[in-house]
C-alpha positions, 0 to 999 in steps of 0.5 A: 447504515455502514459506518465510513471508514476514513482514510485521511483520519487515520492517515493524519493519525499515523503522520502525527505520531510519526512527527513525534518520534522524529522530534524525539530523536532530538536537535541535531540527531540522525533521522530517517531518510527516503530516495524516491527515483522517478524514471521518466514523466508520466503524469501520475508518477510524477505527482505521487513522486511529488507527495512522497517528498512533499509528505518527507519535509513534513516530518522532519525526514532527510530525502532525496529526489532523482528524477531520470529522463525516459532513455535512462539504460538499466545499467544507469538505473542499476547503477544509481540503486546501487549508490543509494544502497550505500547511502548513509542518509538513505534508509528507504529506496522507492523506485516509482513504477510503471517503469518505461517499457525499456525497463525491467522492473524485477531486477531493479527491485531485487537491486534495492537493499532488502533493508531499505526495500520501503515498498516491500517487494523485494523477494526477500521481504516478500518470503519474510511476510510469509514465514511470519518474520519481522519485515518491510511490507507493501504500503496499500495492504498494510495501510489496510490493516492499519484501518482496520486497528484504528477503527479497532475491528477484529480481523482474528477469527474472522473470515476474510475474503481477497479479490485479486492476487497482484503482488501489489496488493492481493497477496501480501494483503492475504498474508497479513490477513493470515498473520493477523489469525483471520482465516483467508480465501483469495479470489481471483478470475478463474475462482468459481461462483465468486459470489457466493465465495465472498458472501462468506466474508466477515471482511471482504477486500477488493482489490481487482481493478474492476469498476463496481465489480462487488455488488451488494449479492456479494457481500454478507450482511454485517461484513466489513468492506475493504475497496483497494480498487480505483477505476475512472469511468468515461465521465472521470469519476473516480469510483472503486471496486465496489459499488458503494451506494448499493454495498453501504445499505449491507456492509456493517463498515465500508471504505470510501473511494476516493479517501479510503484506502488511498490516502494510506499509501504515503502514510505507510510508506512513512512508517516502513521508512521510520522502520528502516530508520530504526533497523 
């Protein structure tokens, strides 16, 4: 049986070695500082805002919440990014997405100070990570590698497998991958033989967007499997990528959906804003 890869101890983790640092810098000493802009009220956004700023008053960051109504223009938005660029308490900018649909989301993102960009996908922190330079990454892959160092499996050498290429998730994912010394394929809905492509994988991760999508002929016996994937089914379950009860029995590591990678997501996004902090 495969061993459980858990997200929310490595998470605590992260969270508790961060809560550590603030309280080194001191009684009265600067200290990191997050903006998250929320843009309208869907339901998730909303709570995702919530923990962010929930996760922030934990560890002793300084942040800031500002919440815009669903009519907001892109010179307003524009306009308060630029503010939050100047900010000397702010170190890290998130602008929550899905925007609304009036909203474009490209110029938005390219606004952000690239030194404040905590989600990682300014163009400029995207050509850092694949030039191999020091940079703020997206927060889901790298709390991938982040599993991954904790639960101390070896990513150099090793084959790896990605299934999806967002610009959320497959393709920074297969850059940290490479940076790490694995040797990486990137599958995608015009790859061939998927299959057979990631049975080839020692790590295999799913990040497709596809219910169960990865069934146990997909993965080599021994290999580590990696679930980014959530999908709720007519029930309202929530289940992954991968079809955990059958992929269990063959992987030799498996990340579990709800609690696997999930939980990562704001942990990273506390460390890339400590790293912003620090410059």
């Amino acid at each position: 049986m495969a061993i459980i890869l858990d997200g929310k101890v490595v998470r605590d983790a992260v969270l508790e070695e961060l809560k550590v640092k603030v309280k080194d810098l001191g009684p009265g000493s600067k200290v990191p500082g997050l903006a998250v802009v929320l843009v309208g009220e869907d339901p998730a956004s909303k709570v995702y805002v919530g923990s962010k700023v929930k996760a922030c008053a934990s560890l002793g960051y300084y942040s800031e919440e500002h919440r815009l109504p669903e009519k907001t223009s892109q010179e307003e938005l524009l306009g308060l990014v630029k503010s939050l660029n100047e900010n000397q308490k702010v170190h890290g900018i998130l602008v929550q997405l899905p925007l609304p649909s009036h909203l474009r989301s490209d110029p938005i993102i390219e606004a952000i100070a690239p030194a404040k960009d905590v989600d990682g996908l300014h163009p400029l922190s995207a050509g850092h990570l694949v030039m191999g330079r020091k940079a703020l990454t997206p927060c889901t892959p790298t709390g991938v590698m982040e599993i991954l160092r904790h639960y101390r499996l070896p990513v150099e050498g090793k084959k790896a497998v990605v299934i999806g290429r967002s610009i959320l998730v497959g393709k920074p994912m297969a850059q940290l991958l490479l940076g790490a010394n694995a040797t990486v394929t990137i599958c995608h809905s015009k790859t061939p033989d998927i299959t057979s492509v990631a049975r080839e994988a020692d790590i295999l991760v799913a990040a497709i967007g596809k219910a169960k999508f990865v069934g146990s002929p997909m993965v080599k016996p021994g290999a580590v499997v990696v679930d980014v994937g959530i999908n709720r089914t007519p029930e309202g379950k929530l289940v992954g990528d991968v079809d955990f009860e059958a992929v269990v029995k063959v992987a030799s590591a498996i990340t579990p959906v709800p609690g696997g990678v999930g939980p990562m997501t704001i942990a990273m996004l506390m460390k890339n804003t400590f790293q912003a902090f620090q410059g």
